[in-house]
MDAnalysis code that builds the backbone (N, CA, C; Angstrom):
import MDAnalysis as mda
import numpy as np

u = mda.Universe.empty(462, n_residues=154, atom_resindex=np.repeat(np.arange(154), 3), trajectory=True)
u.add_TopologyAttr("name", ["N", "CA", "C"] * 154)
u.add_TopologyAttr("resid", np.arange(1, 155))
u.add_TopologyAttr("resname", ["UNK", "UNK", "UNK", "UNK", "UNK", "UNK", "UNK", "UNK", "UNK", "UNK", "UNK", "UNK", "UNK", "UNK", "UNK", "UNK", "UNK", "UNK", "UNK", "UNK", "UNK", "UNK", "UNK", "UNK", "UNK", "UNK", "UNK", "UNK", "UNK", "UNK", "UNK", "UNK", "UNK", "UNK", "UNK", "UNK", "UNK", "UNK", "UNK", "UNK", "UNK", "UNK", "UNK", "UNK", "UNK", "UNK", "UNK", "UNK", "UNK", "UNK", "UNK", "UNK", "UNK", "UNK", "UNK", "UNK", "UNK", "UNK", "UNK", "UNK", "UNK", "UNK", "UNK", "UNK", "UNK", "UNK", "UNK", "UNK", "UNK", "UNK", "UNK", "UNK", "UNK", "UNK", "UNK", "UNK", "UNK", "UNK", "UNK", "UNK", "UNK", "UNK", "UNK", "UNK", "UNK", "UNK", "UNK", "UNK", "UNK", "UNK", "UNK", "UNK", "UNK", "UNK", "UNK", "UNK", "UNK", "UNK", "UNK", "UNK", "UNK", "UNK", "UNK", "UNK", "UNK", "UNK", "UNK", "UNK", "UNK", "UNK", "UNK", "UNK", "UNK", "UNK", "UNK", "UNK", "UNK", "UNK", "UNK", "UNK", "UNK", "UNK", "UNK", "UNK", "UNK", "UNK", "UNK", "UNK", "UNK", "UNK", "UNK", "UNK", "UNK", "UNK", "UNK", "UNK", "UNK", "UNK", "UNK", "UNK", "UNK", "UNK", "UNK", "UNK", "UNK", "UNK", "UNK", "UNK", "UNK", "UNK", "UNK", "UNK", "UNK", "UNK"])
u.atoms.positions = np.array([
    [-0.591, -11.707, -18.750],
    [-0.092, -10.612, -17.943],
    [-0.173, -9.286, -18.692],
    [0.079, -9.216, -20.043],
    [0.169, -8.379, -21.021],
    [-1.364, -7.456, -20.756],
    [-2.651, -8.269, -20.674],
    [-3.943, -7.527, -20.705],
    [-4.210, -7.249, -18.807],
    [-3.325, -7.937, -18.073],
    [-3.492, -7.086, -16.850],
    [-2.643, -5.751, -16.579],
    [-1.880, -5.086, -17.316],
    [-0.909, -4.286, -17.273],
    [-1.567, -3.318, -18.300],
    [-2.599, -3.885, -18.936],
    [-3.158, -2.651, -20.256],
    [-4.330, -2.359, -19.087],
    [-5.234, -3.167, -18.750],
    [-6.338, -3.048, -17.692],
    [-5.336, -1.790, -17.008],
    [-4.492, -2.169, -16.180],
    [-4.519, -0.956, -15.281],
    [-3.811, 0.242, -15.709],
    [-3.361, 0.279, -16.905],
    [-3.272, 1.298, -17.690],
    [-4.252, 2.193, -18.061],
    [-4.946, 1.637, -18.543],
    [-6.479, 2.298, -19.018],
    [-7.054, 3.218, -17.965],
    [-6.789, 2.522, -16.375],
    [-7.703, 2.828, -15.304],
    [-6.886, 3.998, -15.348],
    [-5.671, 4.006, -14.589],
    [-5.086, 5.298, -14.954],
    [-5.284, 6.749, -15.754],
    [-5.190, 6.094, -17.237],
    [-5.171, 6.945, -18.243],
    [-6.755, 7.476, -18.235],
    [-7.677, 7.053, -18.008],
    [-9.372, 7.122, -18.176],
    [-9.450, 8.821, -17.281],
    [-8.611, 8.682, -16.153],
    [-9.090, 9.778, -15.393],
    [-9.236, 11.162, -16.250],
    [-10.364, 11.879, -15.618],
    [-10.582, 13.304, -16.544],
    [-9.202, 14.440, -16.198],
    [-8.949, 13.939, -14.761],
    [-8.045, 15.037, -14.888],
    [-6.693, 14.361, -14.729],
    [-5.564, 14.671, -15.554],
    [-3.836, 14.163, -16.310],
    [-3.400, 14.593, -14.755],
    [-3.441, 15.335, -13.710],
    [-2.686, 16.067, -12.917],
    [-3.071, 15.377, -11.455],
    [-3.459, 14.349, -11.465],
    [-3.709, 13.763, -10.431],
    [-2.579, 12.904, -9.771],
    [-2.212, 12.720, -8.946],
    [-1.286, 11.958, -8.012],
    [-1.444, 10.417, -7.643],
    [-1.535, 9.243, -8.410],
    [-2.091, 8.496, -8.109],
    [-1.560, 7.581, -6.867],
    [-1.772, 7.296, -5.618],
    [-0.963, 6.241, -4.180],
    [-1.302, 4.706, -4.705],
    [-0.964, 4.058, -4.810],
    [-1.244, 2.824, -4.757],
    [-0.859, 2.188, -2.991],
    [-2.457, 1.283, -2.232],
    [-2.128, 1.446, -0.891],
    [-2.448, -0.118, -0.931],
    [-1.852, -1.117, -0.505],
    [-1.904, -2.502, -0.396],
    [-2.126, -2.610, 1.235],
    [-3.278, -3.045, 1.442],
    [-3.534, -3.782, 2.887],
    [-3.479, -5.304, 3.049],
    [-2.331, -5.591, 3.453],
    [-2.754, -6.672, 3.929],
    [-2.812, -7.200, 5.313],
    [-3.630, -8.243, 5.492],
    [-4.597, -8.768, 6.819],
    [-4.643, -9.852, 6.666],
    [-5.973, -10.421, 6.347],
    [-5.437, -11.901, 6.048],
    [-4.518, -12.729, 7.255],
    [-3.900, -13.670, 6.712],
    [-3.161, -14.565, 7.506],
    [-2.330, -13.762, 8.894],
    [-2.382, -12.076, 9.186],
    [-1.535, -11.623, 9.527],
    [-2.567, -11.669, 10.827],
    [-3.953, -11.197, 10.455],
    [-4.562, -11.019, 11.577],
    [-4.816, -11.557, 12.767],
    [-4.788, -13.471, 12.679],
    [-4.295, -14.223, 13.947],
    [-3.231, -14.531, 14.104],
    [-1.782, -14.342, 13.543],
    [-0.647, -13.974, 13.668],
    [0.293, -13.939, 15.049],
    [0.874, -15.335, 15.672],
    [1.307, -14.519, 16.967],
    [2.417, -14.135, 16.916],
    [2.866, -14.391, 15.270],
    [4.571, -13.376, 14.940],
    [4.408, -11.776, 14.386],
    [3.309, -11.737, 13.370],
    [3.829, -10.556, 12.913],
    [2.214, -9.927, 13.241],
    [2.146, -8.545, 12.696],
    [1.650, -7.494, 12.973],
    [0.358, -7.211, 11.935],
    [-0.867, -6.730, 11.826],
    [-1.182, -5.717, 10.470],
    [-1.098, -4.494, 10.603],
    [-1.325, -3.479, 9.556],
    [-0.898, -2.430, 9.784],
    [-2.172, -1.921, 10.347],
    [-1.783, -0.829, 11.523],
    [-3.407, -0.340, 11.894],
    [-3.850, 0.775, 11.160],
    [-4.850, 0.882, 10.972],
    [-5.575, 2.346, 10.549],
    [-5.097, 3.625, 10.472],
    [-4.871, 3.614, 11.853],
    [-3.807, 5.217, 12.245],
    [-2.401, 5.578, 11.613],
    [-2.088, 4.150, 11.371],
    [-0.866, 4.252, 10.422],
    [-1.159, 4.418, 8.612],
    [-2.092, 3.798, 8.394],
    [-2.745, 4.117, 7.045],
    [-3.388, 5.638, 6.988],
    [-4.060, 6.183, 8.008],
    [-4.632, 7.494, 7.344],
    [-3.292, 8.188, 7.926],
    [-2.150, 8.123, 8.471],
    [-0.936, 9.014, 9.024],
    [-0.650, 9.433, 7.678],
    [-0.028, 7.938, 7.107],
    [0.679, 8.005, 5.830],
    [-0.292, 9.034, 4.803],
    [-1.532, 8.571, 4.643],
    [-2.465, 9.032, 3.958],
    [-2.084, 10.907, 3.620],
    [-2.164, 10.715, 5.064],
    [-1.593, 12.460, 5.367],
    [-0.460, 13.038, 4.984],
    [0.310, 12.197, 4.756],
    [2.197, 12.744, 4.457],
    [1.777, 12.968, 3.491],
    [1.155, 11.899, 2.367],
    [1.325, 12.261, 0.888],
    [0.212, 13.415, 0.391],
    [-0.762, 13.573, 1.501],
    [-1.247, 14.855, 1.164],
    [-1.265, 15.821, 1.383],
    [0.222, 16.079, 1.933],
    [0.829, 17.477, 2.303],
    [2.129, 17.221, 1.524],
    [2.421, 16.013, 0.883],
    [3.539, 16.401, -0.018],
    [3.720, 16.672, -1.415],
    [2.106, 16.117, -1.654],
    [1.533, 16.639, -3.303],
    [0.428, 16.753, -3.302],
    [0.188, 17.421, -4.599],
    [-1.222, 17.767, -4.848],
    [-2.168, 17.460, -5.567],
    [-3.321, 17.082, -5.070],
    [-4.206, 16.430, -5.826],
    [-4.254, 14.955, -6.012],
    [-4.247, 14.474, -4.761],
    [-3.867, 12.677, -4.783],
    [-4.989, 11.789, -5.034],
    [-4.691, 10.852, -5.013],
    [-5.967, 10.176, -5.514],
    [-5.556, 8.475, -4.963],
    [-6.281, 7.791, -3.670],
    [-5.242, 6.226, -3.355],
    [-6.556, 5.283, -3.929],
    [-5.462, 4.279, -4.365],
    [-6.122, 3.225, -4.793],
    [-5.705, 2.120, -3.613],
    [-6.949, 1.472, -3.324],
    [-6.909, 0.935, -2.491],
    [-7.365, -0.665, -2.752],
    [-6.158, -1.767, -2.402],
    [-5.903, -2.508, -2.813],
    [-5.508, -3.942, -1.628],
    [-6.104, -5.160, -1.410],
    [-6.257, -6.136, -0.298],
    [-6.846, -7.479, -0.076],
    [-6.719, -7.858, 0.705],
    [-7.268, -9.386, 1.049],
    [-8.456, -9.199, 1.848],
    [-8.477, -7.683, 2.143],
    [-9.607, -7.953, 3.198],
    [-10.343, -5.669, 3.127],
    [-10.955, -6.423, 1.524],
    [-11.555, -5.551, 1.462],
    [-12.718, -4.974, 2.417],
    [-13.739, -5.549, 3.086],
    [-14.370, -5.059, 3.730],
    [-13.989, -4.127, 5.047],
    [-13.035, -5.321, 5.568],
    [-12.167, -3.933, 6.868],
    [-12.010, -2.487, 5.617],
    [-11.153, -2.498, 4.925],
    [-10.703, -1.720, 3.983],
    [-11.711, -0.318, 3.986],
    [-13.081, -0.494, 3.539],
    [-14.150, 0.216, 2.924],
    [-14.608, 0.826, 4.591],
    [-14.669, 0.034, 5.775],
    [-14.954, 0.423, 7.050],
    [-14.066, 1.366, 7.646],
    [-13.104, 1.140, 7.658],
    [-12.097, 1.954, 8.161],
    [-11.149, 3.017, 7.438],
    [-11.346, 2.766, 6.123],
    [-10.829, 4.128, 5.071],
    [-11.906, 4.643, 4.315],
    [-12.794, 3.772, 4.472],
    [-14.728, 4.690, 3.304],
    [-14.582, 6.325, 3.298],
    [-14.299, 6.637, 5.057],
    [-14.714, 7.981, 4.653],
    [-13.782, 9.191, 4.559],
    [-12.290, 8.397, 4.184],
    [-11.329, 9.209, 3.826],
    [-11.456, 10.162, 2.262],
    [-11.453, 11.151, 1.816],
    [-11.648, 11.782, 0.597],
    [-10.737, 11.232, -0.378],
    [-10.911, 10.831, -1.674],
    [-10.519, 10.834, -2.641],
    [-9.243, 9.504, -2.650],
    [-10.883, 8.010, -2.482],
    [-10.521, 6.945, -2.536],
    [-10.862, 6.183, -2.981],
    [-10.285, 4.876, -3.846],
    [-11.137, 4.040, -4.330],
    [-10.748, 2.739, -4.154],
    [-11.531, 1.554, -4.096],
    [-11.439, 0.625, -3.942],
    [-11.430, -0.333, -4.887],
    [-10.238, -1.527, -4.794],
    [-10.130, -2.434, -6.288],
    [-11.466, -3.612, -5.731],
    [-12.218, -3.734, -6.765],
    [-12.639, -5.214, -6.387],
    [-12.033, -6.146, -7.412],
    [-11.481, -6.367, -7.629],
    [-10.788, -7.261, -8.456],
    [-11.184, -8.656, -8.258],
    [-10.627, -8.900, -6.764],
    [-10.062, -10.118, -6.095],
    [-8.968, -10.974, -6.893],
    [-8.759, -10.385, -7.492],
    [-7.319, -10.763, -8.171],
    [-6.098, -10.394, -7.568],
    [-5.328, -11.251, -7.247],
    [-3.906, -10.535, -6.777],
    [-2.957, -10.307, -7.747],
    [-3.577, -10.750, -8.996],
    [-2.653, -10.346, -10.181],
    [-3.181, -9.030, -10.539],
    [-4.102, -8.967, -10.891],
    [-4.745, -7.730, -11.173],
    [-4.453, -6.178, -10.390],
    [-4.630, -6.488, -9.022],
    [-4.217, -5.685, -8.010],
    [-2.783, -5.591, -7.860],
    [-1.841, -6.329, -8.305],
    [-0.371, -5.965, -8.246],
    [-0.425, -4.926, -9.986],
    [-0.579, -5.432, -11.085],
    [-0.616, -4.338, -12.119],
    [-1.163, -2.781, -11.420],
    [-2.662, -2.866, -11.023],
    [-3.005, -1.988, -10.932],
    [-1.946, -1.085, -9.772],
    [-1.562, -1.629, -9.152],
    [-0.643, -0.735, -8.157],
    [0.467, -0.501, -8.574],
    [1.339, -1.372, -9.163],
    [2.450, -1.149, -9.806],
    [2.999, 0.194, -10.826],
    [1.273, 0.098, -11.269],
    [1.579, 1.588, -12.229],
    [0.792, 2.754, -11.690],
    [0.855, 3.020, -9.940],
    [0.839, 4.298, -9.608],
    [2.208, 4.909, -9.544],
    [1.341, 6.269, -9.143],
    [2.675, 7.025, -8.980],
    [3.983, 6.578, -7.700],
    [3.031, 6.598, -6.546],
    [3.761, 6.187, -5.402],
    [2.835, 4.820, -4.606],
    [3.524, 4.269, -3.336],
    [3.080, 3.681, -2.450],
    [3.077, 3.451, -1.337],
    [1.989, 3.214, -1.026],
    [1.893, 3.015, 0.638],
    [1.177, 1.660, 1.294],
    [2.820, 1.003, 2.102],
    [2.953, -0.250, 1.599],
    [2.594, -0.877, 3.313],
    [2.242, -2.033, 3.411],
    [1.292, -2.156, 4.872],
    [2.493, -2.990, 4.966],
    [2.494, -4.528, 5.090],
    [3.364, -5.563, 5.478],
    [3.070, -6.237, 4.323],
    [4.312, -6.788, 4.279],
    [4.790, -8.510, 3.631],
    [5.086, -7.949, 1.932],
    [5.533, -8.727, 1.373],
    [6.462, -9.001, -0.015],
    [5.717, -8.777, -0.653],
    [4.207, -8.727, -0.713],
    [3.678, -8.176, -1.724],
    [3.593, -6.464, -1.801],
    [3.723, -6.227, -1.122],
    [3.458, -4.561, -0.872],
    [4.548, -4.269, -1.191],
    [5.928, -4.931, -0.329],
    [7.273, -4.712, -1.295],
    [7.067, -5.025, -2.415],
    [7.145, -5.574, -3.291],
    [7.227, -5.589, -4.531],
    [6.749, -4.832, -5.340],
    [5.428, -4.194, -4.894],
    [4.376, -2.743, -5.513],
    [5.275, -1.790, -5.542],
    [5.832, -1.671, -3.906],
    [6.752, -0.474, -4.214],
    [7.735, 0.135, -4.817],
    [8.542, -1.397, -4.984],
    [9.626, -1.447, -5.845],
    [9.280, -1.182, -7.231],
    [8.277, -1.594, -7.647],
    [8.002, -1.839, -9.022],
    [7.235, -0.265, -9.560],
    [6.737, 0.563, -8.845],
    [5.996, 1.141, -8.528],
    [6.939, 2.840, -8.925],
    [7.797, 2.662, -7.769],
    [9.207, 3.740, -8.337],
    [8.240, 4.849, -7.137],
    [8.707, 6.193, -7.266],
    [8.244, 6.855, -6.536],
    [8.478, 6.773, -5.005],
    [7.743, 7.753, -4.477],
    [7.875, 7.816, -3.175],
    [7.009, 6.221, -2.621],
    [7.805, 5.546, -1.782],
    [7.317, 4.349, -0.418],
    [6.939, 4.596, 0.639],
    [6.128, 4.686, 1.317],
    [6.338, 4.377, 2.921],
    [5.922, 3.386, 3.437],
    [6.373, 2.802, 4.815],
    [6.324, 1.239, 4.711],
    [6.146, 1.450, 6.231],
    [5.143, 0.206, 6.589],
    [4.794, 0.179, 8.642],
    [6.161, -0.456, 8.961],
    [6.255, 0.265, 10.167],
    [8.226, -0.331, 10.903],
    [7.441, -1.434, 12.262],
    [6.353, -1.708, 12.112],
    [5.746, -2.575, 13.457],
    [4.911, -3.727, 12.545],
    [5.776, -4.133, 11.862],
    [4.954, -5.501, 11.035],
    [5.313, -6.797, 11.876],
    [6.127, -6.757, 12.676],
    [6.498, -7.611, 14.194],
    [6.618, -7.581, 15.187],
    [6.400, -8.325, 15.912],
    [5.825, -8.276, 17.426],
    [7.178, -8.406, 17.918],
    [7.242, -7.564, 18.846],
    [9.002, -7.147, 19.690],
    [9.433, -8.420, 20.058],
    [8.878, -9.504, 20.422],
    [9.588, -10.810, 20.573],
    [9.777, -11.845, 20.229],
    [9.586, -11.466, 18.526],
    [9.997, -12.244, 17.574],
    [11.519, -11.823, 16.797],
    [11.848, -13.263, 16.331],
    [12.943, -12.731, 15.807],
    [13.240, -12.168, 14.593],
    [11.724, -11.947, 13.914],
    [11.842, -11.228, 12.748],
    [12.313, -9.122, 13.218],
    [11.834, -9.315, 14.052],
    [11.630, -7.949, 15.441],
    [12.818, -8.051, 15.621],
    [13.846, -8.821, 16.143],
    [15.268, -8.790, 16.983],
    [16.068, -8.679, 15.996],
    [16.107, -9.527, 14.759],
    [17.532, -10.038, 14.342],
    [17.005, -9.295, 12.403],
    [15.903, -8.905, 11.711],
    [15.904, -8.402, 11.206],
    [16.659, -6.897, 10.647],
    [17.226, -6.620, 9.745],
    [17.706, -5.482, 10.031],
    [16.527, -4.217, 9.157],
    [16.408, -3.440, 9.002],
    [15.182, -2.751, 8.130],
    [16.060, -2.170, 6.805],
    [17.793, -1.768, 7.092],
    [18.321, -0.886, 6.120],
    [18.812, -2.395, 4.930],
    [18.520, -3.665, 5.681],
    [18.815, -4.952, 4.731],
    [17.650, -5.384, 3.538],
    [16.231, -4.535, 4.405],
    [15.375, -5.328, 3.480],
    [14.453, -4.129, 2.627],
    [14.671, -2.806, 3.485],
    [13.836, -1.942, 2.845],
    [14.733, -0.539, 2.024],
    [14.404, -0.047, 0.701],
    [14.982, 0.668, 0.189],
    [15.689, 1.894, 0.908],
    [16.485, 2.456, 0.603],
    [17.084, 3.491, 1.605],
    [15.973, 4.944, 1.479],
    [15.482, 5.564, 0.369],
    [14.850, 5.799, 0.222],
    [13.271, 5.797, 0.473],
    [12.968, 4.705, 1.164],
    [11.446, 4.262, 1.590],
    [11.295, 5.432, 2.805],
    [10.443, 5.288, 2.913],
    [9.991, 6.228, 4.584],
    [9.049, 5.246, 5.332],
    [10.190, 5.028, 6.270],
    [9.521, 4.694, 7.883],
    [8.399, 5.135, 8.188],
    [7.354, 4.615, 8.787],
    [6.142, 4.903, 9.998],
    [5.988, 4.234, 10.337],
    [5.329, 4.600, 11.700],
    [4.696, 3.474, 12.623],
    [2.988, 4.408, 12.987],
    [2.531, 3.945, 14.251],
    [1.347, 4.059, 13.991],
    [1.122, 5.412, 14.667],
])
């Protein structure tokens, strides 16, 4: 674990310019996508967020991080000032996100955990369940998500 935490250190530290903003953005899809409980996050909600943090600092830079890189590269490719992990490591890809600045977190416990670990500004999709489930009904959001996180939907 020790040389996955220096790995994404390095990546970090390598950049030419110190003043950059780094997002760490976890997509996940995967198991979610035939899903008849929960949700993935859509696009519109990824470049929304995309947008908050680039009207709330300057000079950002998202690392972009998933199970399902190819959607990933299709539907965020031609957003400015993005990059993509190929890792395929989910160890690798939790270091590397862990030590951005902020995150922007799609669904499920792994994205929580980036964020948490991560510190900084969160924002997190509020439609990771389908209204007639009971993760949807009986969930509460102020039980599972930081008070501090920021809500979106799509």
């Amino acid at each position: 674990m020790e040389y996955l935490v220096h790995v994404a250190q390095l990546y970090k530290n390598n950049s030419s310019d110190k003043n950059i903003t780094f997002v760490g953005v976890h997509v996940r899809r995967g198991d979610r996508v035939r899903s008849q409980h929960y949700r993935v996050a859509s696009k519109s909600y990824i470049v929304r967020a995309m947008n908050d943090f680039r009207r709330n600092f300057t000079r950002v830079h998202f690392i972009v991080c998933s199970d399902d890189l190819p959607w990933c590269k299709e539907n965020l490719g031609q957003q400015k000032n993005v990059s993509f992990s190929d890792s395929k490591s989910p160890v690798t890809d939790f270091a590397i996100l862990s030590l951005c600045n902020h995150t922007l977190s799609t669904v499920g416990t792994f994205s929580w955990w980036v964020g948490w670990m991560a510190g900084g500004v969160t924002t997190y999709y509020t439609r990771f369940a389908n209204t007639s489930t009971y993760m949807f009904k009986d969930v509460k959001f102020a039980d599972y998500f930081l008070p501090n996180w920021i809500p979106m939907s799509d």
